[in-house]
N, C-alpha and C positions, 0 to 999 in steps of 0.2 A: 529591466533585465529580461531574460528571453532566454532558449535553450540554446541560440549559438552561444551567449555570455556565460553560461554552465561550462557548456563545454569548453571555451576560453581558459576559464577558471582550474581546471579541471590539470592538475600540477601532470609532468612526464611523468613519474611512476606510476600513475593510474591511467597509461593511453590505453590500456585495455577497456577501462572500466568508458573510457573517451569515448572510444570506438563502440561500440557495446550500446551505449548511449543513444549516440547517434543512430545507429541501427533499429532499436527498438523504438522510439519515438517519431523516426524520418521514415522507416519503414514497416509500420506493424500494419497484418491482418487485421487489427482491432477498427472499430469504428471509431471515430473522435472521441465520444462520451466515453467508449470502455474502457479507452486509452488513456485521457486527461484522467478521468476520474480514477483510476487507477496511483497515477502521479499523487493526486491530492490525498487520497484512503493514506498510502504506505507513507509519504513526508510528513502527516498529520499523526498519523501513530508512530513515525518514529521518533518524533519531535524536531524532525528535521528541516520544518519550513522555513527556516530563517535559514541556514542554509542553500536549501533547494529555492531559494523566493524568487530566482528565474525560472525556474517549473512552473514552481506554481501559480503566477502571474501569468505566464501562457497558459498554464490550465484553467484561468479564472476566465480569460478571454475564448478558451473555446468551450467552455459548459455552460447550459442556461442557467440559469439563479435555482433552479430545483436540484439540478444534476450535483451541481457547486453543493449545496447544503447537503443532498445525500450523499456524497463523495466524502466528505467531513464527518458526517454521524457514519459511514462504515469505517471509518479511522475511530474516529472513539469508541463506539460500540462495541469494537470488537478490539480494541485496546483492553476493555473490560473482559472481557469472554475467555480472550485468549489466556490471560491468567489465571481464570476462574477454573475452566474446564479443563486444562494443560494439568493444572495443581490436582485437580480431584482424580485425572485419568493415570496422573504420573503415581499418587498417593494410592492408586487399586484398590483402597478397602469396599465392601461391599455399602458399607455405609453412610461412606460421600459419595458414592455414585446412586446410590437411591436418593440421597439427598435432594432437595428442590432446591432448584438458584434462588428465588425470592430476589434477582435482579432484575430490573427496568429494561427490557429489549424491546418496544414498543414496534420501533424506526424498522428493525428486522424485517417483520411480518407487512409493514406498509410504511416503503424508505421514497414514495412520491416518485420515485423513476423505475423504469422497468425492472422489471425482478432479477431478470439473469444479468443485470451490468450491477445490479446491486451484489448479487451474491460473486458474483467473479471478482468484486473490491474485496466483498471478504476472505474470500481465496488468496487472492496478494498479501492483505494484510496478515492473515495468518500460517503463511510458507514464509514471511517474515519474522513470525515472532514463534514458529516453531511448533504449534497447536494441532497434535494429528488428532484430534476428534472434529476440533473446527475444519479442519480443511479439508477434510472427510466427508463432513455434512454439508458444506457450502459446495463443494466441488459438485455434488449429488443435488443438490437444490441448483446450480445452476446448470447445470444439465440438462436437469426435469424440466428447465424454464427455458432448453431449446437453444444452449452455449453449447457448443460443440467439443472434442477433444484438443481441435487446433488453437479453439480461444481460449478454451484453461491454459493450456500449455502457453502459449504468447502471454497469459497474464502473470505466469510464472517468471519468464523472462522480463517481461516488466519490473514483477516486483524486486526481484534478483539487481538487477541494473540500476535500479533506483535508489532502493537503499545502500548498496553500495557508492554510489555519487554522492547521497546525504553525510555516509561516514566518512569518504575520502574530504570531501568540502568543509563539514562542522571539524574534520581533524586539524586540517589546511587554518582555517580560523585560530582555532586555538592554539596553536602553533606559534602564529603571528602576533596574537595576542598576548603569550607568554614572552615574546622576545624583544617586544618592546615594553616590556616590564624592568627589561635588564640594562 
């Protein structure tokens, strides 16, 4: 499977999400790694590989075996974060936000691929899952690490387009799989 088979897949009421698609992944400013890696971060935390598993199989085929593993620990990692820090900053009291995480972010500080394609996964992944303190800090970390305004913004649209293909696709699945139940 492949991302023409995505987009195959990919039912008439979502030709936007079709199109869209196609556009961000056939035509992005990103370089290959910020772009594949990107794919794998947002279909990995959204639980959407099985799904997306023509993404991500193109994305497997264009990232080295370093990028591939960081691209996956910025899906989980910040699968973590994002409910961590979303909960404490949504919650406002003075005394979960002094609070210390006491969680495991190791990967964060030294994720094996460049800093700014690590921190702009985390960006996707957390305009995904809704996290303004995360995507606040990462947006600012990769910045600092020399991502520009047009590659936050394109990671945006990535991650927007993607996840969307993962919901419209794992919907399209279960769909088919309830109806042939009946």
């Amino acid at each position: 499977m492949t991302l023409r088979s995505v987009l195959a897949a990919m039912p008439d009421y979502a030709e936007d999400i079709r199109a869209n698609l196609e556009s961000v992944l056939g035509e992005s400013v990103l370089n290959a790694q910020r772009l594949w890696g990107a794919v794998v971060a947002v279909a990995l935390n959204g639980g959407q590989t099985g799904a997306l598993a023509g993404l991500v199989a193109e994305a497997r085929e264009q990232l080295s075996a370093q990028a591939w593993d960081a691209a996956r620990a910025a899906g989980a990692v910040m699968a973590m974060n994002n409910v961590y820090y979303r909960a404490k900053h949504l919650l406002g009291a003075e005394e979960y936000l002094k609070a210390p995480a006491r969680l495991r972010m190791r990967v964060v500080a030294r994720p094996g691929v460049d800093k700014g394609d690590f921190e702009l996964w985390c960006v996707a992944v957390s305009a995904v899952n809704g996290c303004e303190v995360c995507l606040e800090l990462h947006e600012r970390k990769a910045r600092a690490a020399g991502a520009g305004v047009d590659a936050v913004h394109e990671m945006l649209r990535v991650a927007a387009v993607v996840h969307a293909a993962g919901v419209v696709l794992a919907a399209e699945e279960a769909h088919r799989t309830s109806c042939s139940h009946h």
